[in-house]
Biopython code that builds the backbone (N, CA, C, O; Angstrom):
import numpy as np
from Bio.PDB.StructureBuilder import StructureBuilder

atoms = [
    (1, "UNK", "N", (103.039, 80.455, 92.288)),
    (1, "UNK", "CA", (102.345, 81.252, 91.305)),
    (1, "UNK", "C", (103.162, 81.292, 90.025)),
    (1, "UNK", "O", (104.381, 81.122, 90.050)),
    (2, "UNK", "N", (102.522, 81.507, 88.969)),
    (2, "UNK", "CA", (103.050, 81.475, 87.845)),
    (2, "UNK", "C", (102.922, 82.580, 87.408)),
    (2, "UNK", "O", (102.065, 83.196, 88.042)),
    (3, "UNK", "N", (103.671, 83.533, 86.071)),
    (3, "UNK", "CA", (103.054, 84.762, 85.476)),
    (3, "UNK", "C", (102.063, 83.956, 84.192)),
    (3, "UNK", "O", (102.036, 82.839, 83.676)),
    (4, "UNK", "N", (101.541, 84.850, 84.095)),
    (4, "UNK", "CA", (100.148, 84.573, 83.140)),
    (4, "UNK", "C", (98.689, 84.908, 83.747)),
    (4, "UNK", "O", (98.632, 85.481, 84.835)),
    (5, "UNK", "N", (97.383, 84.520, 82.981)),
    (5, "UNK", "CA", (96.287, 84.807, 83.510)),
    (5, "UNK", "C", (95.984, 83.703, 85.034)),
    (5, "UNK", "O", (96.308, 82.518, 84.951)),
    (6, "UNK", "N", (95.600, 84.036, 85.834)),
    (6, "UNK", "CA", (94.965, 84.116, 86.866)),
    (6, "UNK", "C", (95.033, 82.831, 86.710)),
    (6, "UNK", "O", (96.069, 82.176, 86.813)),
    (7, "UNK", "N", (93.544, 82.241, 86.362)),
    (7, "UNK", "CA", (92.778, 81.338, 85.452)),
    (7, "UNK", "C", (93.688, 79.756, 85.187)),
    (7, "UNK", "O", (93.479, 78.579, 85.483)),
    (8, "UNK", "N", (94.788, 80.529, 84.458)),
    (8, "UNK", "CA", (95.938, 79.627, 84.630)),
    (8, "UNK", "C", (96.156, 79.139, 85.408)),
    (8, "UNK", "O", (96.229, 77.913, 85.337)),
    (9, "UNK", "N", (96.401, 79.837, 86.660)),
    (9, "UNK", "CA", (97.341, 79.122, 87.749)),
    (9, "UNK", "C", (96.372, 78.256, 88.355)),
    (9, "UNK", "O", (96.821, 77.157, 88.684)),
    (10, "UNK", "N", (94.955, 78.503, 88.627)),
    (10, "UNK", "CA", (94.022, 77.141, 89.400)),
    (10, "UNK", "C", (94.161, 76.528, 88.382)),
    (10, "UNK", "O", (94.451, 75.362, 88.647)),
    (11, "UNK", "N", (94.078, 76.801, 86.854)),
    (11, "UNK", "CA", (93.557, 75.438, 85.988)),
    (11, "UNK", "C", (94.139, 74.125, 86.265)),
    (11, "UNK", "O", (93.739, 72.974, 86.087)),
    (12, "UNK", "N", (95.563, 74.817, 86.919)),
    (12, "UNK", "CA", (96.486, 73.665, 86.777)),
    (12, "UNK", "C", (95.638, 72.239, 87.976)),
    (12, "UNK", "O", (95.989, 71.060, 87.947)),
    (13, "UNK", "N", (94.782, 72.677, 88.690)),
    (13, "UNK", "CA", (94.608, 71.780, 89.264)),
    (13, "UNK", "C", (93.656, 70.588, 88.873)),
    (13, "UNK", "O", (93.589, 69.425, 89.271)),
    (14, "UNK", "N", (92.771, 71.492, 87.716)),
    (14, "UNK", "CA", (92.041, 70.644, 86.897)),
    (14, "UNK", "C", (91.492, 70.955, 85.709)),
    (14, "UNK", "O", (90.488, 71.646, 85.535)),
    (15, "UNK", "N", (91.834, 70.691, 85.292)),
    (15, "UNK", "CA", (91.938, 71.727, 83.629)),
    (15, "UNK", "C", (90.520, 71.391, 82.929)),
    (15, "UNK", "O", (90.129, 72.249, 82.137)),
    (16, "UNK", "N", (89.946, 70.602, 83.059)),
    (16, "UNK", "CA", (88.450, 70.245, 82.850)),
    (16, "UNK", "C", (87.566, 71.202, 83.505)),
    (16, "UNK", "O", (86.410, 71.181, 83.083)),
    (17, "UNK", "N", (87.819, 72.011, 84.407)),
    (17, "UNK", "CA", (86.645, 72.777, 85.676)),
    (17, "UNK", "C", (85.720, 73.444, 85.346)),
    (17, "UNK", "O", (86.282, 74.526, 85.178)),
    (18, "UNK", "N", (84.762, 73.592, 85.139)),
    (18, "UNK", "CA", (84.194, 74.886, 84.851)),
    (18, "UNK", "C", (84.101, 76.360, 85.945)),
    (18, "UNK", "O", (84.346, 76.714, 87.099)),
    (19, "UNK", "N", (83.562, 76.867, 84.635)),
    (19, "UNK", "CA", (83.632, 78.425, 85.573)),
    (19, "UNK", "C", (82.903, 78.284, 87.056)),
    (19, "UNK", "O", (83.332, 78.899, 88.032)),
    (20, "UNK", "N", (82.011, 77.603, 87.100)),
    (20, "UNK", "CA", (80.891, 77.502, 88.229)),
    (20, "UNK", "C", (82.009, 76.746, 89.590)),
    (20, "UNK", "O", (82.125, 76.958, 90.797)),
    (21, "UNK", "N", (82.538, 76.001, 88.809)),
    (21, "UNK", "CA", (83.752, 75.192, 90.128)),
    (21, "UNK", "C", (84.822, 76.252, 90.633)),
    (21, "UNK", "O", (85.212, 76.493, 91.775)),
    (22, "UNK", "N", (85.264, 76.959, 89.061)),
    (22, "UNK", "CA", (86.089, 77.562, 89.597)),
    (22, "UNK", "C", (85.714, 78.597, 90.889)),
    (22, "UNK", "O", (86.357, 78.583, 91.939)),
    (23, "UNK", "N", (84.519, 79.533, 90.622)),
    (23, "UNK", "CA", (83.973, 80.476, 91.190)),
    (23, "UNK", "C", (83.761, 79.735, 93.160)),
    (23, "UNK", "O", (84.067, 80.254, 94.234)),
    (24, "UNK", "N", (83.101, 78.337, 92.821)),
    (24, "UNK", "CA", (83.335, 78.010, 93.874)),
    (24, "UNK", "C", (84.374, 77.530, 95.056)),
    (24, "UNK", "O", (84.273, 77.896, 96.227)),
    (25, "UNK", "N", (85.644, 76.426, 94.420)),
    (25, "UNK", "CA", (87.207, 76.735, 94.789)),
    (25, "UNK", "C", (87.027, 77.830, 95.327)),
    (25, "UNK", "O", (86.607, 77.904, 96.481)),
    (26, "UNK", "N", (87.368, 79.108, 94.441)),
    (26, "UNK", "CA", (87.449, 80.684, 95.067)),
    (26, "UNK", "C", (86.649, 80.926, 96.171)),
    (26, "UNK", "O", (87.169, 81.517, 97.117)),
    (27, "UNK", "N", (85.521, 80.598, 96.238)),
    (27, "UNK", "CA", (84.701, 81.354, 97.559)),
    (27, "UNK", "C", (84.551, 80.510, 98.901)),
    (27, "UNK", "O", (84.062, 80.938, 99.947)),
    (28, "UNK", "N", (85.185, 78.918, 98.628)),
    (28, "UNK", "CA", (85.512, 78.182, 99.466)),
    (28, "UNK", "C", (86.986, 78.742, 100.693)),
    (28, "UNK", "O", (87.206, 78.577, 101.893)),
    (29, "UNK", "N", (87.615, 79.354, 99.689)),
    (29, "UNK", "CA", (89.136, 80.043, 100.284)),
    (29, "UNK", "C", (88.979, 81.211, 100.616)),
    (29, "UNK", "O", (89.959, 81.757, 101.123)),
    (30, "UNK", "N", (87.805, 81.953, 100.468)),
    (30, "UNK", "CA", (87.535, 83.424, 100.709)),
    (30, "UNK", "C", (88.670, 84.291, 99.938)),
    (30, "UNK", "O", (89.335, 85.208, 100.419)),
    (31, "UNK", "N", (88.728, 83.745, 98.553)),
    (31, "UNK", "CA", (89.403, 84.654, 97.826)),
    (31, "UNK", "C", (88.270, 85.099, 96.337)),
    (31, "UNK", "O", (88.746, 85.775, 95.424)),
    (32, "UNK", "N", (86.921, 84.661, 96.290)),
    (32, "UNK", "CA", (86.200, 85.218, 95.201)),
    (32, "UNK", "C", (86.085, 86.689, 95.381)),
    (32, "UNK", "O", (85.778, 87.323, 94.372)),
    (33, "UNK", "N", (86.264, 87.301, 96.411)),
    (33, "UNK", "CA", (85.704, 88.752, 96.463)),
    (33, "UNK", "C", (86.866, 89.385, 95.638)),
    (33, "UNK", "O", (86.693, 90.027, 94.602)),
    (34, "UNK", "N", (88.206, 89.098, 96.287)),
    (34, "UNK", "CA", (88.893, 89.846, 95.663)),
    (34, "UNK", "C", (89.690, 89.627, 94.061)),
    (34, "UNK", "O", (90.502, 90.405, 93.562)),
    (35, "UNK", "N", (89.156, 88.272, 93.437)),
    (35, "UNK", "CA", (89.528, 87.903, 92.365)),
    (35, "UNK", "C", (88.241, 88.647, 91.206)),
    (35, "UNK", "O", (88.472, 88.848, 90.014)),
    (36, "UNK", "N", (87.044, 88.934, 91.827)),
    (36, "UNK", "CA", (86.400, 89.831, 91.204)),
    (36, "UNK", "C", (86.678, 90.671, 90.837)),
    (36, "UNK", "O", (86.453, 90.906, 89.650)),
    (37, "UNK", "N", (87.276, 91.528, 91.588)),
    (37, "UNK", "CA", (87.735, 92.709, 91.801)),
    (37, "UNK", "C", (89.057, 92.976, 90.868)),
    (37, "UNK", "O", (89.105, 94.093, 90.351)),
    (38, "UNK", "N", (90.046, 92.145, 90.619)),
    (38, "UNK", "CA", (90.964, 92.901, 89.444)),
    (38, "UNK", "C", (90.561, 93.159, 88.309)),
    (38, "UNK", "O", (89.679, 92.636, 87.628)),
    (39, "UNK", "N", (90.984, 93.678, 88.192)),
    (39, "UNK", "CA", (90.877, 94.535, 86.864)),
    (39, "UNK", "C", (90.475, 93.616, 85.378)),
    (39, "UNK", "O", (90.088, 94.170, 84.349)),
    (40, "UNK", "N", (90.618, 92.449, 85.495)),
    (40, "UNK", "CA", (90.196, 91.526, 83.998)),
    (40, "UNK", "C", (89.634, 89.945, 85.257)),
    (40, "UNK", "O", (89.540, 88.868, 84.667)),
    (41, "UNK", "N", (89.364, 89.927, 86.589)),
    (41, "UNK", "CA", (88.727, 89.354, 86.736)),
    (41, "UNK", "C", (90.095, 88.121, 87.060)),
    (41, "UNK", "O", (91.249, 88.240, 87.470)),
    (42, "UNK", "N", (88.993, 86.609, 86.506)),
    (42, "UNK", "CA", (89.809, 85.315, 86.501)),
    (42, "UNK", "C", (91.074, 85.585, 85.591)),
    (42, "UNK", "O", (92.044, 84.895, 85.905)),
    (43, "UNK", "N", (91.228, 86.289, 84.724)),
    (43, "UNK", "CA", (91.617, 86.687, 83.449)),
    (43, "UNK", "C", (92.691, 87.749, 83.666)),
    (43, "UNK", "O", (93.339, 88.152, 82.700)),
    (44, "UNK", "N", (92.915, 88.236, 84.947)),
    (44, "UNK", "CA", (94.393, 89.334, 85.172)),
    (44, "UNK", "C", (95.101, 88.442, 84.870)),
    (44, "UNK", "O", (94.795, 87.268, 85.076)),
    (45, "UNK", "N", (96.093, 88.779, 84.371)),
    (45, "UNK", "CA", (97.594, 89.069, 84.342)),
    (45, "UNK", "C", (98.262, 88.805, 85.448)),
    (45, "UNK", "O", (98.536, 89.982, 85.684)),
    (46, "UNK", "N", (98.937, 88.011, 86.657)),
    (46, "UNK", "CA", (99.660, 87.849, 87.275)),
    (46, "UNK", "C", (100.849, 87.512, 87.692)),
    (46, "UNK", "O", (101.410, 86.997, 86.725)),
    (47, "UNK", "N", (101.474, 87.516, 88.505)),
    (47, "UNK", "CA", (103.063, 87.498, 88.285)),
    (47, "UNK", "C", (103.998, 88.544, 87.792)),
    (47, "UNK", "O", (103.698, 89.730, 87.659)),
    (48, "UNK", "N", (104.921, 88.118, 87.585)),
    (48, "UNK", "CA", (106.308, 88.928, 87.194)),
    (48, "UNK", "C", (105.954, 90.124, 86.940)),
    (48, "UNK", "O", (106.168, 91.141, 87.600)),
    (49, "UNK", "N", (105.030, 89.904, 85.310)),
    (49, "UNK", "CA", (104.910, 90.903, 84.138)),
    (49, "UNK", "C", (103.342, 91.585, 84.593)),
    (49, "UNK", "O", (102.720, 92.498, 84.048)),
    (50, "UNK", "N", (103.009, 90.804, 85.736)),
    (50, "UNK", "CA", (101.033, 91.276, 85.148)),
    (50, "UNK", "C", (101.217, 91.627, 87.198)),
    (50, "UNK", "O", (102.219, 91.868, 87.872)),
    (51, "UNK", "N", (99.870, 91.502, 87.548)),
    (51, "UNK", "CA", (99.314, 92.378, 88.811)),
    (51, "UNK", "C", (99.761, 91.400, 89.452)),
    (51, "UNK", "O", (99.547, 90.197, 89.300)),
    (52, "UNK", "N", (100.767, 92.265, 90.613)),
    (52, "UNK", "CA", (101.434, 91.411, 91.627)),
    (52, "UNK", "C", (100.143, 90.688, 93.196)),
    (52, "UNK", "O", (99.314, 91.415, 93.743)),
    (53, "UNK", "N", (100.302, 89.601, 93.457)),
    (53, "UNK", "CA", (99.316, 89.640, 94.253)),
    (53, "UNK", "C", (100.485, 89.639, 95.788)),
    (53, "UNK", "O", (101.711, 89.728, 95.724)),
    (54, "UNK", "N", (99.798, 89.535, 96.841)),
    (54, "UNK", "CA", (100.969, 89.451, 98.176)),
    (54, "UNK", "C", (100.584, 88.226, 98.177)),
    (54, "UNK", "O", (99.936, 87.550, 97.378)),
    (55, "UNK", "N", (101.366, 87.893, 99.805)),
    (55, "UNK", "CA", (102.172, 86.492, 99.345)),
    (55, "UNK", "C", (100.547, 85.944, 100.275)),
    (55, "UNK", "O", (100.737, 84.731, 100.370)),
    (56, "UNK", "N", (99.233, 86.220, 100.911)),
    (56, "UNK", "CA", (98.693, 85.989, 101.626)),
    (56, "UNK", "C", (97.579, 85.731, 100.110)),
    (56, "UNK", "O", (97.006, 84.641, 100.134)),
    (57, "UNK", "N", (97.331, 86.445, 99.124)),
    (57, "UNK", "CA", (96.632, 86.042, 97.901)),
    (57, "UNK", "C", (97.244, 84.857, 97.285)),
    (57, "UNK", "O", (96.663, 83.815, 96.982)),
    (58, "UNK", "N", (98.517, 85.147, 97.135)),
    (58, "UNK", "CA", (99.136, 83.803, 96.381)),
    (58, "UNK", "C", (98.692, 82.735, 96.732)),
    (58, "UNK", "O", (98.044, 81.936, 96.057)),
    (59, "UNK", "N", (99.197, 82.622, 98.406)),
    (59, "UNK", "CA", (98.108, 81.077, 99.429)),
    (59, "UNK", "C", (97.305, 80.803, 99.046)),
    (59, "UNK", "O", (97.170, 79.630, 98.698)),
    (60, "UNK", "N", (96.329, 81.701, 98.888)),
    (60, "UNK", "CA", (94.859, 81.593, 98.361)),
    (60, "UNK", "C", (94.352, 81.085, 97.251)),
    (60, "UNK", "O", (93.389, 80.332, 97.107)),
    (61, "UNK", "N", (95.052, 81.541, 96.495)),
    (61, "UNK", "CA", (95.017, 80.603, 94.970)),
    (61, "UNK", "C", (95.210, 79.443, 94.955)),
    (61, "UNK", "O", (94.494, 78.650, 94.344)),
    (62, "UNK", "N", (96.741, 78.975, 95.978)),
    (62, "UNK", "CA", (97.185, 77.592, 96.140)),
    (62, "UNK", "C", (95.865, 76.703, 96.787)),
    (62, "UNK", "O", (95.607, 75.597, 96.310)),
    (63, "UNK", "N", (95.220, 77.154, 97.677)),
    (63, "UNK", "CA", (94.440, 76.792, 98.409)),
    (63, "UNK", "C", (93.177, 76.683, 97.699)),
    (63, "UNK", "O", (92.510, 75.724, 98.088)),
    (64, "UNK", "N", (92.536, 77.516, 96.585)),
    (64, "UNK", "CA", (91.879, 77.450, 95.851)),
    (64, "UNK", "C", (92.079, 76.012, 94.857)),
    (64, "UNK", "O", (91.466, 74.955, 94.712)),
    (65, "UNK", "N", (93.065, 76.523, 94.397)),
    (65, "UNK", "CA", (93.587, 74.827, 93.558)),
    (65, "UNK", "C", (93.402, 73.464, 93.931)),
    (65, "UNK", "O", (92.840, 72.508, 93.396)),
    (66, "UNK", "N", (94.104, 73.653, 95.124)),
    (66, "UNK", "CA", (94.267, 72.522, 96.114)),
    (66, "UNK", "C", (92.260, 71.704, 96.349)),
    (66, "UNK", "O", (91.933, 70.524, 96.473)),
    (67, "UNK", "N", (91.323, 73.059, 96.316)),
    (67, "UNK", "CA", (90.452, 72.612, 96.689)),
    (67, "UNK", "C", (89.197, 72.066, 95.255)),
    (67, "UNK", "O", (88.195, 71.352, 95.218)),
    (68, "UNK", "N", (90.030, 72.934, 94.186)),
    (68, "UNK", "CA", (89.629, 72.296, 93.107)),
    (68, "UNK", "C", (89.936, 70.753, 92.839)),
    (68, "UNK", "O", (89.038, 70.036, 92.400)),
    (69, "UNK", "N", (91.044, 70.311, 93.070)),
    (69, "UNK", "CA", (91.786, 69.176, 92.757)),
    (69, "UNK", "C", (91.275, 68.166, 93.532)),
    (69, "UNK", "O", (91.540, 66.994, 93.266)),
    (70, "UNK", "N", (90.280, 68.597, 94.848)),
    (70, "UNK", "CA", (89.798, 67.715, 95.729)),
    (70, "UNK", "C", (90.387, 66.553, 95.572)),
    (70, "UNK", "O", (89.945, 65.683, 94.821)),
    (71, "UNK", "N", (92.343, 66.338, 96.871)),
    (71, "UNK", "CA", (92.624, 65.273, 96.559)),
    (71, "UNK", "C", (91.966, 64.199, 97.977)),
    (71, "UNK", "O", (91.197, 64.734, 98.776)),
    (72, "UNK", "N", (92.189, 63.343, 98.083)),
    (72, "UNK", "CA", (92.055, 62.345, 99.153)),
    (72, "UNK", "C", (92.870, 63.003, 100.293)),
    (72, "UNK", "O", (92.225, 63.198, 101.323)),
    (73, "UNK", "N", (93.958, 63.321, 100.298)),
    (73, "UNK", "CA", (95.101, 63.831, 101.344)),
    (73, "UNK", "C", (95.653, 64.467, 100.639)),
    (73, "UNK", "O", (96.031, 64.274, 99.484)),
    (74, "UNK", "N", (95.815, 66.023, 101.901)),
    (74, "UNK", "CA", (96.873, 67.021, 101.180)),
    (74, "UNK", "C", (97.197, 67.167, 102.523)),
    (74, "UNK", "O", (96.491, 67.318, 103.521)),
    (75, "UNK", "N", (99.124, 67.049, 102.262)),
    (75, "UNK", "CA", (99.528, 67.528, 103.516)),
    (75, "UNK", "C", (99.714, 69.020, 102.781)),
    (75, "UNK", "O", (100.010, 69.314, 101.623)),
    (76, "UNK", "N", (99.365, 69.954, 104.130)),
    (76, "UNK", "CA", (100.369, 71.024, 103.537)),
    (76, "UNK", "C", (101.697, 71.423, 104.972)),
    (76, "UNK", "O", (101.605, 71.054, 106.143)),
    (77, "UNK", "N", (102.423, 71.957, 104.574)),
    (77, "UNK", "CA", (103.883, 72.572, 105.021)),
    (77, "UNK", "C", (103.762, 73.847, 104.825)),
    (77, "UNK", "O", (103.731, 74.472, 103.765)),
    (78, "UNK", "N", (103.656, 74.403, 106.513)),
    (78, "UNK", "CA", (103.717, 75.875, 106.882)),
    (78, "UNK", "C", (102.956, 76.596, 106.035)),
    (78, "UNK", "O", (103.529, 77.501, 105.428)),
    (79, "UNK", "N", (101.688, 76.402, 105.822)),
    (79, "UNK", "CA", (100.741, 76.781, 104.788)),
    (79, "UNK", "C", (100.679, 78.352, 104.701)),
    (79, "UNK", "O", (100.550, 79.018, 103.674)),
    (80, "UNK", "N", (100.826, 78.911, 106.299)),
    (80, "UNK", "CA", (100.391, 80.210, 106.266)),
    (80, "UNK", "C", (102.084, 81.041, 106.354)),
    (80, "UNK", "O", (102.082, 82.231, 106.669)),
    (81, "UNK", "N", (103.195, 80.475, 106.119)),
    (81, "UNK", "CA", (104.615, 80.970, 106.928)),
    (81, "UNK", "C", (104.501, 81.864, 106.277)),
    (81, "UNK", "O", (104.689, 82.846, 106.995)),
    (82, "UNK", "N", (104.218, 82.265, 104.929)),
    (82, "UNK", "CA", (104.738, 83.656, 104.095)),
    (82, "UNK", "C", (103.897, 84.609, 104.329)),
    (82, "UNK", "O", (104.367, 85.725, 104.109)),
    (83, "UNK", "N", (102.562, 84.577, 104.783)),
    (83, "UNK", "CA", (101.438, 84.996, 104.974)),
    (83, "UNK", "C", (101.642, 86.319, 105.935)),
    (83, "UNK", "O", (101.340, 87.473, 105.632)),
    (84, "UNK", "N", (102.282, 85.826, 107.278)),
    (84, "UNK", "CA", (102.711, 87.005, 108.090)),
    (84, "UNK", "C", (101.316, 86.516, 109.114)),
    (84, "UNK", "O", (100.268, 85.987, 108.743)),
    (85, "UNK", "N", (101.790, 86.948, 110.657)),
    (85, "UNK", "CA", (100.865, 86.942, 111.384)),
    (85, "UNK", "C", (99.364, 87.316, 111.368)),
    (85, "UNK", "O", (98.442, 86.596, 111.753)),
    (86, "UNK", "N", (99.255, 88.836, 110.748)),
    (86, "UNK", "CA", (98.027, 88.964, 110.481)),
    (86, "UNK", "C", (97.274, 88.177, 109.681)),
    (86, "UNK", "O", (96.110, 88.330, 110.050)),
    (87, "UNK", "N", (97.339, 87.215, 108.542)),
    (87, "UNK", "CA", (96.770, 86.834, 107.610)),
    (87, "UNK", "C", (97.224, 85.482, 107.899)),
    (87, "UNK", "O", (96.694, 84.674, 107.135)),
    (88, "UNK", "N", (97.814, 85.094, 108.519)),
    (88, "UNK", "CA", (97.694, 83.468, 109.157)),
    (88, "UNK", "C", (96.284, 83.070, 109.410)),
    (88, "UNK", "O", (95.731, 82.384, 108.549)),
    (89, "UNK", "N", (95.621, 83.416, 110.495)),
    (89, "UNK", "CA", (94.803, 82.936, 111.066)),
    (89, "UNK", "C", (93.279, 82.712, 110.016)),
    (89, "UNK", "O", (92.499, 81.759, 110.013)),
    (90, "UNK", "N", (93.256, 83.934, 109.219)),
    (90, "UNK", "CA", (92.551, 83.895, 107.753)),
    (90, "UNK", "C", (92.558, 82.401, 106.749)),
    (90, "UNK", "O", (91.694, 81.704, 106.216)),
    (91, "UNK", "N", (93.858, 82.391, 106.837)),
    (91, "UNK", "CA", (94.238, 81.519, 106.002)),
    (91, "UNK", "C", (93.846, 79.910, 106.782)),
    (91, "UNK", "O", (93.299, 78.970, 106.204)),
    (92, "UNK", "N", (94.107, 79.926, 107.610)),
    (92, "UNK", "CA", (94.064, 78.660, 108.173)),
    (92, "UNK", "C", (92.223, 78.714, 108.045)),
    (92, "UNK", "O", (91.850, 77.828, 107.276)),
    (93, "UNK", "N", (91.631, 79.131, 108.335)),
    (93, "UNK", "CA", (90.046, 79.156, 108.248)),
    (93, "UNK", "C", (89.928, 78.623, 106.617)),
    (93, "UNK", "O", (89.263, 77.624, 106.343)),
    (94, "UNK", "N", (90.847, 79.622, 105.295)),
    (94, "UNK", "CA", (90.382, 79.356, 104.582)),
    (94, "UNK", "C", (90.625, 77.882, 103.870)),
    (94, "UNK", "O", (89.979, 77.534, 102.882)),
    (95, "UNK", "N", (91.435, 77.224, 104.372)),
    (95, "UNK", "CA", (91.772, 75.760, 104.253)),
    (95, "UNK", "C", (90.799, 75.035, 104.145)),
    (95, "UNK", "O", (89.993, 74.977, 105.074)),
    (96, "UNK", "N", (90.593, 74.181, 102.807)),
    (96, "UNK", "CA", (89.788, 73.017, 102.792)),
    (96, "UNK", "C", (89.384, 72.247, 103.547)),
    (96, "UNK", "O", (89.693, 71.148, 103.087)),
    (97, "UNK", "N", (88.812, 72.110, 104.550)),
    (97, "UNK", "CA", (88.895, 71.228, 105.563)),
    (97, "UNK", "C", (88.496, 69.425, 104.938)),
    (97, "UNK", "O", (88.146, 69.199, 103.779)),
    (98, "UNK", "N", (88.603, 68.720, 105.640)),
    (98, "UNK", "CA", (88.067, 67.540, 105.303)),
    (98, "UNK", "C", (86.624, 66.914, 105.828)),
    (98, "UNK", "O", (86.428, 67.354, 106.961)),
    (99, "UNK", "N", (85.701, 66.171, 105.469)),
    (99, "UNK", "CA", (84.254, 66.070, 105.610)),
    (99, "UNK", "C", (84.724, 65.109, 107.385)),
    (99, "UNK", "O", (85.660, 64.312, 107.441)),
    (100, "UNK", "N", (84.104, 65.352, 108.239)),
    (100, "UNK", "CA", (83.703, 65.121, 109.637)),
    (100, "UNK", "C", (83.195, 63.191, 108.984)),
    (100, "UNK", "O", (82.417, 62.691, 108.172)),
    (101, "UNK", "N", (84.396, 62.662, 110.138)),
    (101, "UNK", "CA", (83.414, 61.217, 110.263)),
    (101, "UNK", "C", (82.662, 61.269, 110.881)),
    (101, "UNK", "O", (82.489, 61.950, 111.892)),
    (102, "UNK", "N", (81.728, 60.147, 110.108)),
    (102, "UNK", "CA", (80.274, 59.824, 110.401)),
    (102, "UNK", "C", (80.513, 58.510, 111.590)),
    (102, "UNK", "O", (81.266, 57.619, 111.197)),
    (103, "UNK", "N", (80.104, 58.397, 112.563)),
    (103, "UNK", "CA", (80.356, 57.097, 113.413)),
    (103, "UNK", "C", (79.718, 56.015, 112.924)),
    (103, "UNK", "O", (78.641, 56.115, 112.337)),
    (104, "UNK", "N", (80.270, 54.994, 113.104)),
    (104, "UNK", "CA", (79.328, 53.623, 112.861)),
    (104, "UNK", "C", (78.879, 52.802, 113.945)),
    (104, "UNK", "O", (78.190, 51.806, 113.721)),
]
sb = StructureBuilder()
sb.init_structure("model")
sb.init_model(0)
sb.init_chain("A")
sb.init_seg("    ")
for serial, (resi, resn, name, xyz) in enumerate(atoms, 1):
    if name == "N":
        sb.init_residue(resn, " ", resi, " ")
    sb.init_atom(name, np.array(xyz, "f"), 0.0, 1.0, " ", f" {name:<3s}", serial, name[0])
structure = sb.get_structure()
């Protein structure tokens, strides 16, 4: 996470996105409800100086990004470790999954 707006920190995954992608990223990770919900929206303040998120939101963003950026392969590493038991299992659901092969 970075400090700055919200907004910021997915852009980084594709700075072209629109709001409609972004909104979706977010509700793909089951983090649109609560990115509604701060106080300026996509547009809080986060980090250091602005609204702290826990470390199970932070994921979420990453994971948001990650799903904006739609790469070919993403490994991730201990995706949920900071998360804490309760919010592991959340998290792993909210993971991008990859599209199911089709057999030939």
């Amino acid at each position: 996470m970075f400090s700055g707006p919200l907004v910021n920190d997915v852009r980084l995954a594709r700075a072209d996105a629109s709001a409609d992608e972004f909104s979706e990223a977010l509700e793909l990770v089951g983090a649109l409800a609560w990115v509604k919900a701060l106080p300026e929206g996509l547009d809080t303040e986060v980090g250091e100086n602005g609204h702290q998120l826990t470390g199970a939101q932070a994921l979420r963003v990453a994971l948001a990004r990650l799903a904006l950026a739609d790469p070919a392969v993403a490994v991730l590493d201990e995706a949920t470790a900071e998360a804490g038991s309760a919010d592991a299992r959340d998290l792993e659901r909210a993971s991008p999954q990859p599209p199911k092969a089709v057999p030939r």
